[in-house]
C-alpha positions in Angstrom: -30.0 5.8 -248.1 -33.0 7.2 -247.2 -35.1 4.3 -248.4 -33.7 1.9 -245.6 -35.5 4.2 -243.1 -38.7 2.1 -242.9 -37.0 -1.2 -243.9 -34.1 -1.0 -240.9 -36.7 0.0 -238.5 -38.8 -3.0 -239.9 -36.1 -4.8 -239.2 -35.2 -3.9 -235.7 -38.8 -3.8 -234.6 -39.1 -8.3 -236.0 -35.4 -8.6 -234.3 -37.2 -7.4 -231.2 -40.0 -9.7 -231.6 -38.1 -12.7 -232.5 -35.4 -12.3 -229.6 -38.1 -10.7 -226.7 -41.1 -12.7 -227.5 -42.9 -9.7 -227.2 -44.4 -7.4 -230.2 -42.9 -3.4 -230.2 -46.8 -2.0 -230.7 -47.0 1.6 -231.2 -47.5 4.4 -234.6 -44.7 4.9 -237.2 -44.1 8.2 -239.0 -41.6 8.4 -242.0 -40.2 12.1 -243.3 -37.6 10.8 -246.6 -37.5 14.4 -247.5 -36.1 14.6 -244.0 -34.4 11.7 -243.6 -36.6 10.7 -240.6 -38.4 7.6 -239.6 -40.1 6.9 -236.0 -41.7 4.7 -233.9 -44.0 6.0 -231.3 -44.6 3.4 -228.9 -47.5 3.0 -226.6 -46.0 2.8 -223.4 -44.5 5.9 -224.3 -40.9 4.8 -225.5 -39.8 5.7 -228.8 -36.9 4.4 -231.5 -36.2 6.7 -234.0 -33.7 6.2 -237.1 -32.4 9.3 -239.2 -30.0 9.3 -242.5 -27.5 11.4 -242.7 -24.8 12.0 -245.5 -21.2 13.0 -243.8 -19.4 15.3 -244.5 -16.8 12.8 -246.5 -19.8 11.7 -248.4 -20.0 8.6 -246.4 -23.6 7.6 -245.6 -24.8 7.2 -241.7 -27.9 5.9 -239.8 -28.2 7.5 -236.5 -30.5 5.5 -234.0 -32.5 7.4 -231.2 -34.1 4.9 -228.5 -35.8 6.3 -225.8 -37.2 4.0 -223.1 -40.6 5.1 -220.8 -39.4 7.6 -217.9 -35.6 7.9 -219.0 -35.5 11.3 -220.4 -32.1 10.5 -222.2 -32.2 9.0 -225.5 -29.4 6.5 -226.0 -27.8 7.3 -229.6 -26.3 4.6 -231.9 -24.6 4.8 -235.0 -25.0 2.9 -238.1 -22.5 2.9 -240.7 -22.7 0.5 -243.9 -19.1 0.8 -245.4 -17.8 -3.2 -245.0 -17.8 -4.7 -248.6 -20.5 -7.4 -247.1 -22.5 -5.0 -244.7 -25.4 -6.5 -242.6 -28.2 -4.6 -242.1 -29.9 -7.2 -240.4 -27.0 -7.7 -238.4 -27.2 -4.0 -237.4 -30.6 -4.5 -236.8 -30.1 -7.4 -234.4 -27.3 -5.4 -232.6 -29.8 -2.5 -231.9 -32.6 -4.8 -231.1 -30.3 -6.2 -228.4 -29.9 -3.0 -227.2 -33.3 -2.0 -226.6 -34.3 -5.4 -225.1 -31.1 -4.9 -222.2 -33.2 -1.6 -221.6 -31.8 1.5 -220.4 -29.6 0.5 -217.7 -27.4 -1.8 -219.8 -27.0 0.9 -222.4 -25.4 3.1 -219.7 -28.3 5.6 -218.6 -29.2 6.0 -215.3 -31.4 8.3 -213.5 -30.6 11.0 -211.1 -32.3 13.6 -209.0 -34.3 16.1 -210.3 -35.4 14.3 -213.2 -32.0 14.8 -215.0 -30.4 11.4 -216.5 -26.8 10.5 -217.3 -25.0 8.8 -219.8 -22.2 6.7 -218.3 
């Protein structure tokens, strides 16, 4: 599993492209001892994509995205168990989340600099 970290993010950074019209620029770091793949972008927002093996054995991709001046990261989920899995699909889905930006994944902003998850 750990070989899909740099091809899914790959894949979610072209979905953006292709669906935005805009480029995700930034520095990506992979870890496949760790199970850990980032990308660092330059306006200070970040997407980062770990593997994980349940505890049922069942392989899982766990999706970080943190947008510029949200200081919650919005966590999705990736499992490939269907017969005819679609990472790309997954990839699109995630893609689509980032583009609606923070506020349509449910984060707002409160006082203090504190954010919740709604």
């Amino acid at each position: 599993m750990t070989a899909r970290l740099l091809s899914f993010l790959n894949l979610v950074q072209d979905s953006v492209a292709l669906n935005s019209g805009s480029a995700l620029e930034g520095s990506r770091f992979v870890n496949f001892h760790k199970g850990l793949a980032c990308l660092t972008l330059k306006d200070g927002g970040s997407i980062q994509v770990q593997s994980y093996v349940l505890a049922d054995g069942q392989s899982c991709l766990k999706v970080a995205m943190q947008w510029p001046g949200c200081p919650t990261p919005v966590v999705h989920a990736v499992y490939p168990t269907a017969p005819r899995f679609s990472w790309k699909l997954s990839a699109d889905q995630i893609a689509e989340v980032w583009i609606s930006g923070p506020e349509a994944a449910g984060v707002t902003e409160v006082a203090n600099g504190m954010a919740a998850v709604g």
